[in-house]
DORO-456362 format. One line per 4 residues: number of its first residue (from 1); their letters; for each residue x, y, z of N, C-alpha, C, CB. Coordinates in nm, 2 decimals. Glycine has a CB too. Layout:
// DORO-456362
NUM = A = X Y Z X Y Z X Y Z X Y Z  ... .
END
This chain:
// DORO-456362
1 = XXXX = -1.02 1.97 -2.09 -1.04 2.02 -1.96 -1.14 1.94 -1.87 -1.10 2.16 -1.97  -1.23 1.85 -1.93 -1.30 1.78 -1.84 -1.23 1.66 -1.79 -1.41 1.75 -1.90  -1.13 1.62 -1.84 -1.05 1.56 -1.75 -1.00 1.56 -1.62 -0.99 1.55 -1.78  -0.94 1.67 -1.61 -0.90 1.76 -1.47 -0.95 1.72 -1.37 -0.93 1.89 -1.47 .
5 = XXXX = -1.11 1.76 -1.35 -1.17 1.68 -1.18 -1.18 1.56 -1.14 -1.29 1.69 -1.15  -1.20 1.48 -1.29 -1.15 1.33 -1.23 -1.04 1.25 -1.21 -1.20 1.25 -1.30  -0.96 1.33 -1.25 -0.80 1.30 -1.21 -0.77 1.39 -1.06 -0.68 1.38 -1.36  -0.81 1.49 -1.04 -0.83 1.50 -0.87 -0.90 1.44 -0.79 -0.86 1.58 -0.82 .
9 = XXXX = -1.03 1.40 -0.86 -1.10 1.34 -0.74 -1.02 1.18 -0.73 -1.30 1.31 -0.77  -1.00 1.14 -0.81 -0.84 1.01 -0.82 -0.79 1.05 -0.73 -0.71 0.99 -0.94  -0.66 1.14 -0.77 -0.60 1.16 -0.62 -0.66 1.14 -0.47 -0.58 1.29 -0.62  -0.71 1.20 -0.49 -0.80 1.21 -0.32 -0.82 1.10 -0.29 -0.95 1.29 -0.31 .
13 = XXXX = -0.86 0.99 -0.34 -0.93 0.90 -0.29 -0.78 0.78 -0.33 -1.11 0.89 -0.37  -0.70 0.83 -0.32 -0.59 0.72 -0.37 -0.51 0.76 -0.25 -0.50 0.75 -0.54  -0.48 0.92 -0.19 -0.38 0.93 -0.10 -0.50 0.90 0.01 -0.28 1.07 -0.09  -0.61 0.91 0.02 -0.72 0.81 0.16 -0.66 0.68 0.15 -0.93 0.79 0.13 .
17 = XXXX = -0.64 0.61 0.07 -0.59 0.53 0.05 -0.45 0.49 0.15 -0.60 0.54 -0.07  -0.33 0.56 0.07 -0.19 0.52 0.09 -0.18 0.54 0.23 -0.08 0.60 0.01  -0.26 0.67 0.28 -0.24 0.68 0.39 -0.23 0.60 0.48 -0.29 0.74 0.41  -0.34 0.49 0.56 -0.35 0.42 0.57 -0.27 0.28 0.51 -0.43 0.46 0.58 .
21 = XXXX = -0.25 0.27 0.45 -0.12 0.16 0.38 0.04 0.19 0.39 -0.13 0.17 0.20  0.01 0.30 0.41 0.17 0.35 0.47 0.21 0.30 0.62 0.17 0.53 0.47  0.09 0.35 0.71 0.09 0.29 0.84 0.12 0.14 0.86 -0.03 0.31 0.88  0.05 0.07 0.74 0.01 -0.13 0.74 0.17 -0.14 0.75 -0.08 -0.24 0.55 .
25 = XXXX = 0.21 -0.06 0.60 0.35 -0.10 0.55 0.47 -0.11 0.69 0.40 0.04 0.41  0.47 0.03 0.75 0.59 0.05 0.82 0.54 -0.05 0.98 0.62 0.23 0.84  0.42 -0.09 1.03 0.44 -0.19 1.12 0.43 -0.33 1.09 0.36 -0.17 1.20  0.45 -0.37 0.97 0.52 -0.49 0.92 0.65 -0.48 0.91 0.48 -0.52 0.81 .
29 = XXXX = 0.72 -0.39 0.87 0.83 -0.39 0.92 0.93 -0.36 0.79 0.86 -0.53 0.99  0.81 -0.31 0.67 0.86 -0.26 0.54 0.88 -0.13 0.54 0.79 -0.28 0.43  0.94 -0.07 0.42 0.94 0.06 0.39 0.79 0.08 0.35 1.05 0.11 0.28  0.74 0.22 0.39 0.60 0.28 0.40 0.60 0.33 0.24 0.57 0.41 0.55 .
33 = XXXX = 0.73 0.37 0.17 0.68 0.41 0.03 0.65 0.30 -0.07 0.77 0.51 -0.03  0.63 0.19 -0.02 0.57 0.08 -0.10 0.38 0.10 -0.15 0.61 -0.06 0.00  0.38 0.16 -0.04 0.26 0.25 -0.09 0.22 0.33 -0.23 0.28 0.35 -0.01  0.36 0.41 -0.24 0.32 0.44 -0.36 0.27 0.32 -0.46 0.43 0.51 -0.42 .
37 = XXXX = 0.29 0.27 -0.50 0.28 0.16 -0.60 0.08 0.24 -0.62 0.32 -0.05 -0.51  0.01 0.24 -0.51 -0.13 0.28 -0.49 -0.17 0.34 -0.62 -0.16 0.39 -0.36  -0.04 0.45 -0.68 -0.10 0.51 -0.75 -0.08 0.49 -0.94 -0.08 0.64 -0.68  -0.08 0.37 -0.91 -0.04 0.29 -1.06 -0.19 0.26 -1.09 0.07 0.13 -1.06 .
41 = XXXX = -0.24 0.29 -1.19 -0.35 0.28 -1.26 -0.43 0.11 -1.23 -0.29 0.32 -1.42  -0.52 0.03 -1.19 -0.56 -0.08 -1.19 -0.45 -0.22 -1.16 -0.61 -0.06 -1.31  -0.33 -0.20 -1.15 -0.26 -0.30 -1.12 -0.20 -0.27 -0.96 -0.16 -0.31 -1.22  -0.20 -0.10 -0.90 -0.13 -0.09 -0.79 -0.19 -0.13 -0.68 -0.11 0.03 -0.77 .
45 = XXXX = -0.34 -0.16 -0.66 -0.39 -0.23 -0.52 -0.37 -0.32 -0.57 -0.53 -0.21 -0.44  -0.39 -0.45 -0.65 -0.34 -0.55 -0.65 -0.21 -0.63 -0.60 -0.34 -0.54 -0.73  -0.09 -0.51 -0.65 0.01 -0.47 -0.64 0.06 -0.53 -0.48 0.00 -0.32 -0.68  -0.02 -0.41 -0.39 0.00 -0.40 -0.22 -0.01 -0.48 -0.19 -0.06 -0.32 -0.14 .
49 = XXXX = -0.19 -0.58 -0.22 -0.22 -0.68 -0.15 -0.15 -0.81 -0.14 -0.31 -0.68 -0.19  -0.11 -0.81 -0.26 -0.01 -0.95 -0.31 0.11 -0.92 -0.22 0.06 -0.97 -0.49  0.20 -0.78 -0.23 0.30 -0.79 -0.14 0.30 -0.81 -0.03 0.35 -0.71 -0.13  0.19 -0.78 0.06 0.13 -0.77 0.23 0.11 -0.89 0.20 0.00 -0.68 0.31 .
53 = XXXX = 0.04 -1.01 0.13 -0.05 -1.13 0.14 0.10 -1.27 0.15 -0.18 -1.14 -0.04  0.21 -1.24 0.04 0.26 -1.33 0.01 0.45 -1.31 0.03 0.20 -1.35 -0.12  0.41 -1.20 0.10 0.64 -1.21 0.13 0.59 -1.18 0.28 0.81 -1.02 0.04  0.70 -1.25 0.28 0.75 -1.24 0.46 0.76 -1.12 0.51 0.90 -1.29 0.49 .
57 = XXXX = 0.66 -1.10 0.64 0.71 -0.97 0.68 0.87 -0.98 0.77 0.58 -0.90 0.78  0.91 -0.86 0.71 1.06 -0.87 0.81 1.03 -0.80 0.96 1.21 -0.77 0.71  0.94 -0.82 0.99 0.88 -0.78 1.20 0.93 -0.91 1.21 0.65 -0.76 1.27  0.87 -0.98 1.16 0.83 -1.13 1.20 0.91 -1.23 1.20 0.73 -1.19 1.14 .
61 = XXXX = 1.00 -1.20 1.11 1.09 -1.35 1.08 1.19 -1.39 1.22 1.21 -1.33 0.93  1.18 -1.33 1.30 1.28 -1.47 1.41 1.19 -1.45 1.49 1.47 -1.45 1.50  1.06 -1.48 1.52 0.94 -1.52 1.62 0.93 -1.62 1.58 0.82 -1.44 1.64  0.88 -1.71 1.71 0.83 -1.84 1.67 0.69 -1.84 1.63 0.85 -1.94 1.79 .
65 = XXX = 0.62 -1.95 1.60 0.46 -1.92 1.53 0.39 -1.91 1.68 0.38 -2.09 1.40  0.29 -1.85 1.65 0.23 -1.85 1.75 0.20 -1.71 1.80 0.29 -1.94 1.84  0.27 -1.65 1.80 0.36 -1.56 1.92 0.27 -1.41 1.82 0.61 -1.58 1.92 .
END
């Protein structure tokens, strides 16, 4: 039973999280439930950042640089 609150207070502080990442996600031009991933134990913010950091957003791909 003493597990229980720290697995909510997780929650809570994981969907503060997605929430905001959901927003990042869908004005890049991805699906916003890539988010979930957030709630994978120690690999899921990793996870987001590498995706946002290192694939193409699809907003962007026929703008020239700059722009």
């Amino acid at each position: 039973m003493l597990f229980f609150p720290e697995f909510i207070q997780a929650m809570i502080v994981a969907l503060m999280i997605a929430v905001p990442v959901c927003a990042i996600y869908q004005r890049a031009g991805f699906n916003p439930m890539w988010a979930a991933m957030l709630f994978i134990p120690v690999f899921g913010v990793f996870f987001v950042v590498f995706h946002l950091g290192w694939f193409p957003w699809p907003n962007q791909q026929n703008k020239p640089a700059g722009e």
